[in-house]
N, C-alpha and C positions, 0 to 999 in steps of 0.2 A: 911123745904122746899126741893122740890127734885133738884137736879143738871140740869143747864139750858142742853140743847138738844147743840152737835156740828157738826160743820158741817163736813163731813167725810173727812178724809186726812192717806193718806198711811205712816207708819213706816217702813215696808219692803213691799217691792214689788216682785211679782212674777218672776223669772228667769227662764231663758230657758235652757230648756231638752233636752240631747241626751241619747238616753237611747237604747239598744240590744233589738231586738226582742224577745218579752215573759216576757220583765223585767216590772215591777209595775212603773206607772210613778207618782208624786205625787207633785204636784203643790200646793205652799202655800203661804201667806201674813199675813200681819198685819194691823193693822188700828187703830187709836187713841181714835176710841170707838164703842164698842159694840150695839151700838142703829141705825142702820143700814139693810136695806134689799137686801142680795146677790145674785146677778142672773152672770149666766156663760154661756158663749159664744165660738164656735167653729167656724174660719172664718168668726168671724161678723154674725153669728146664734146662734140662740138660740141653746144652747147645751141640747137635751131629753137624760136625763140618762136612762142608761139600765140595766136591774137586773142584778148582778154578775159583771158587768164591770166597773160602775161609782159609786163614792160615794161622796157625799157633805157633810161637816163638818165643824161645826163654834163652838169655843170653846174660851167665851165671846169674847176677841177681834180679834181671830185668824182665818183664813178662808182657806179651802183644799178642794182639787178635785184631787181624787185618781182614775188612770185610771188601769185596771188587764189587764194585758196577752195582752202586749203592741203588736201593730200588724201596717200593713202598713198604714189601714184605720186611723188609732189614730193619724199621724203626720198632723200638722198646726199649725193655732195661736188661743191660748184660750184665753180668756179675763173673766176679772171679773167686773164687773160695783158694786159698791156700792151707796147706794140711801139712804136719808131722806130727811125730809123739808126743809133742812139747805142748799144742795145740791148733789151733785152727783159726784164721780169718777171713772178712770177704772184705770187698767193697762193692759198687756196683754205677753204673755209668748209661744216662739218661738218650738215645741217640732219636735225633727228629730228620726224616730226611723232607725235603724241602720240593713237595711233589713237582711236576707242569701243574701251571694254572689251571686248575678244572671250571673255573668262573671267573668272567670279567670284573675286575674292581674300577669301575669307574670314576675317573678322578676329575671328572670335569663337574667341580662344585659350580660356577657359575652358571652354565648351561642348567643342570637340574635346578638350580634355584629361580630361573626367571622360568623354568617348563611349569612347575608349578605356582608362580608368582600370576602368570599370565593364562593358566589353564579354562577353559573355556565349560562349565559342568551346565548340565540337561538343563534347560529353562524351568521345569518343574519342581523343582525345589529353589532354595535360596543357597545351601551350602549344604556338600558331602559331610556325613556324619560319618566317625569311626567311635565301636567301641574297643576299650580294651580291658582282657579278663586275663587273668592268672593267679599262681599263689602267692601270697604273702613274700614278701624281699626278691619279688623277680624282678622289679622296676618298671613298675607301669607309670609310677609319678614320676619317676626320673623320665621315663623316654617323653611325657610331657614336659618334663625341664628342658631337655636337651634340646627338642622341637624348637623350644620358643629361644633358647641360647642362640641357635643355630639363625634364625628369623633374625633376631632383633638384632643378632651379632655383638652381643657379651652376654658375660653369665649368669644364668637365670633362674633365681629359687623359689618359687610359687609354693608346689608340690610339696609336703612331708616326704620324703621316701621311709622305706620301714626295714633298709637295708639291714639285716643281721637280727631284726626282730623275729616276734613269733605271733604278733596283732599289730594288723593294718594298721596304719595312720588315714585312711579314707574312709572318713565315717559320711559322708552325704557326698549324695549323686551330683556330679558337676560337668559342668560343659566347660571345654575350654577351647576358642578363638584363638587364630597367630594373626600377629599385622607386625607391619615396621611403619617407619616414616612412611612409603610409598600407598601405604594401604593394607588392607586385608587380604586373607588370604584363602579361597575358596571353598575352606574345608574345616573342621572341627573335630574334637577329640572328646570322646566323653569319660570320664573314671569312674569305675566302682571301687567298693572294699572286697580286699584280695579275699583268695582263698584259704582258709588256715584250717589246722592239726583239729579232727575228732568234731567236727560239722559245724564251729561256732563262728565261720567267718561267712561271706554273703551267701543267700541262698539262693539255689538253681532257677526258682521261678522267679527270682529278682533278675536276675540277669537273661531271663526270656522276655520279663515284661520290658528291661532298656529295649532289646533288641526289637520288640514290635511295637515302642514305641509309645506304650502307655505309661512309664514312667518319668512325672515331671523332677526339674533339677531344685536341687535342695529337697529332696526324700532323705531321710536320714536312714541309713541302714539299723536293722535289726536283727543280729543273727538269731536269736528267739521266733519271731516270726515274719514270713516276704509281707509284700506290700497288697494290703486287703483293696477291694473292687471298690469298697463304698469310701475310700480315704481320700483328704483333698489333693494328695499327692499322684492318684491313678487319674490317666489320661482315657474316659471312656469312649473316646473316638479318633482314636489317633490316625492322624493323614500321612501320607508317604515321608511328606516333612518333618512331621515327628520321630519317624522312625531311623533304625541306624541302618547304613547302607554298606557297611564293613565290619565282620567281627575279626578283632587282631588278637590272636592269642601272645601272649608274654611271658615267654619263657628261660629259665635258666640254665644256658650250657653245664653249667658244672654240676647242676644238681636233678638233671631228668632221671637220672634211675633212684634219687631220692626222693621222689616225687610221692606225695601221701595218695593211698588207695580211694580215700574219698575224697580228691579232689580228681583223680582219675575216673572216678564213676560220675561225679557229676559233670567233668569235661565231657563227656558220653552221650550226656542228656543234651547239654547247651550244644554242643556241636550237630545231633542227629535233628534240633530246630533249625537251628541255622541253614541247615542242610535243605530241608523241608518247606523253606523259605526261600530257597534258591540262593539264600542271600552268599556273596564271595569271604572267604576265610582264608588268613596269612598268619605266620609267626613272625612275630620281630624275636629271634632267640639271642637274649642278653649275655652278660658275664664270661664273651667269651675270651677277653684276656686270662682269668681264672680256669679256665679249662682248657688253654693252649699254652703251654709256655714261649713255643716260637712267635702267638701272635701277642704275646704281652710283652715280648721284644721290639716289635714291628710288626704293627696293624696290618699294614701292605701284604704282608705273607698270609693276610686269612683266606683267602680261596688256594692258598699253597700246603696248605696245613691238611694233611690225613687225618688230626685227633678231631678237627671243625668241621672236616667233611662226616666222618664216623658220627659225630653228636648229631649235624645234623639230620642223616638217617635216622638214628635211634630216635630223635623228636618228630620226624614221619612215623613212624610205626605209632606212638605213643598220641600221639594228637590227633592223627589220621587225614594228614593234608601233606599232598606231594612235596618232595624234594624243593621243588622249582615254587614254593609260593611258601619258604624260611627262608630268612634275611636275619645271617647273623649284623649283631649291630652292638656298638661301644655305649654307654650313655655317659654322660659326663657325670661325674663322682668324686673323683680326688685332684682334679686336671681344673687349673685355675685359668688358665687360657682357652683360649679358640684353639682346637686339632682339627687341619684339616681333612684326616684319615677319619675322624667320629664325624666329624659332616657330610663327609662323600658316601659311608657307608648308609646313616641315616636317609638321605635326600634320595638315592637309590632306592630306597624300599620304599619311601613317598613316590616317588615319580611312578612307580609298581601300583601300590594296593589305589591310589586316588583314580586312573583308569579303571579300577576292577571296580570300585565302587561307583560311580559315572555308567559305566553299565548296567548293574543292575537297577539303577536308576529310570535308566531308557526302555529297560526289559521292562520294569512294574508300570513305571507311567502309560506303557501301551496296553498293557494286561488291564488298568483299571479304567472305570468309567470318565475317569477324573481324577487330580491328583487329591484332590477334597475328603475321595469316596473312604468313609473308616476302613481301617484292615481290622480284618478279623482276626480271632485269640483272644 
């Protein structure tokens, strides 16, 4: 008599691939019997092999799917389903292929640290102003934390962060200053309170007053209502100095297509000012060890990564600021040391947005009578 028929169950199962571009990828499993019919799946489709690239292999209870001359198109999740009468299983296998660099990661943290230690801004003001805006748990206090980690060289908790919250921890408007031992450092950061779910976090004409300048620090926010003309906290004649010379949006890789619709309409409003203001706009986009698994292995492979490059896009479409002015970036969170992979990425996107801001600095001081003269709004 022949041996009764089983019902299929995995011995090994399929693991996930990170494999260099042009390497052979080769996914494989086991199964506790041979009597079995295997069909392979790419992204939950059916996988059509192609001459010379795909090859399927079952060798009595062992099963493979060999991919050649590994390329961008080849990274997702493959899956194997086995089937007979008895029943049915899958497993399924993670594969990242490991692009050419599409962007330089510059890793000379000394050099950007003394570019902007030493940076020389327009005599017209006293110090580059950045603001920074985003939703709620993007990490606007944290990239303030990291800054000043980064500056002072240990680690540095100022900021609340409101990581995993649903309400800011930034209830009043703040300036915040970098120095070390050698001195100050040419530039400034400002916080507001994030954006949050169904309109009850900052409001749009708060974040247009920072930006031109009429809002002094220690305004306490009020999602109820922005900040009135006749309050002591409105600046009714604010000078170039007062005003911000960078808006930096803060955004989070893992969660751009989760982004709430009203904070998408009012990004719409503050960004079409900014615009209107001439003034320069950049993303510092966060979290992206959570939205890459190859860079939450290894920092170094973020400009290697097609899921970083992809978010990144998807946060161009979504923000409406080119490719080339997002800087994804690490902040410090759970890392109790100095990384010098989160300092080279950070000080990179400083060395960036502090020229763009310096600019328009030079551009407004010649446009006005005087750097004294009020702006308008």
């Amino acid at each position: 008599m022949g041996s009764s028929l089983s019902e299929p169950e995995f011995i090994t199962v399929l693991a996930d691939k990170h494999v260099e571009n042009g390497e052979t990828i080769t996914l494989c499993c086991e199964a506790n019997t041979e009597h079995v019919t295997a069909t392979w799946e790419k992204n939950d489709q059916k996988l059509y092999c192609v001459e010379n690239k795909h090859s399927v292999e079952k060798e009595e209870t062992k099963f493979s799917l060999k991919i050649e001359r590994a390329e961008e198109a080849d990274e997702g999740k493959y899956t194997i389903n086995l089937k007979n009468r008895k029943g049915e299983i899958s497993c399924s296998s993670h594969v990242t292929v490991e692009l050419v660099e599409w962007r330089k990661m510059d890793l000379n943290q000394e050099s950007m640290f003394n570019t902007l230690k030493t940076f020389t801004i327009c005599n017209k003001v006293p110090e580059l102003h950045f603001l920074l805006y985003g939703p709620i748990g993007a990490g606007k206090s944290s990239t303030i934390n990291t800054i000043r980690t980064i500056f002072e060289g240990r680690q540095f908790v100022n900021c609340l962060a409101a990581t995993g919250s649903h309400t800011s921890h930034t209830q009043y408007y703040e300036r915040f200053s970098f120095e070390n031992e050698e001195g100050s450092f040419p530039f400034a950061f400002n916080d507001i309170m994030g954006v949050e779910e169904n309109e009850t976090g900052v409001h749009a004409q708060d974040i247009i007053s920072a930006l031109k300048g009429h809002m002094k620090e220690g305004y306490k926010f009020n999602y109820k209502s922005s900040l009135a003309t006749d309050k002591h906290y409105y600046n009714q004649n604010p000078s170039l100095s007062d005003q911000m010379h960078c808006l930096v949006y803060v955004i989070p890789a893992d969660k751009i297509s989760l982004m709430d619709n009203d904070f998408i309409k009012q990004l719409k409003s503050v960004r079409e000012t900014a615009s209107s203001m001439g003034m320069p706009q950049g993303v510092f986009m966060t979290r992206v060890d959570e939205a890459c698994p190859m860079v939450n292995k290894d920092l170094k492979n973020i400009y290697k990564s097609k899921k970083i490059r992809d978010k990144m896009q998807e946060c161009s479409n979504v923000v409406g600021v080119p490719v080339n002015c997002i800087f994804p970036v690490l902040n410090y969170h759970e890392q109790t040391h100095l990384n010098d992979d989160i300092n080279c990425l950070m000080l990179d996107a400083l060395t960036k947005i502090i020229h763009w801001a310096n600019d328009y600095v030079v551009k407004m001081s010649n446009i006005q009578i005087s750097p004294q003269q009020p702006i308008q709004g």
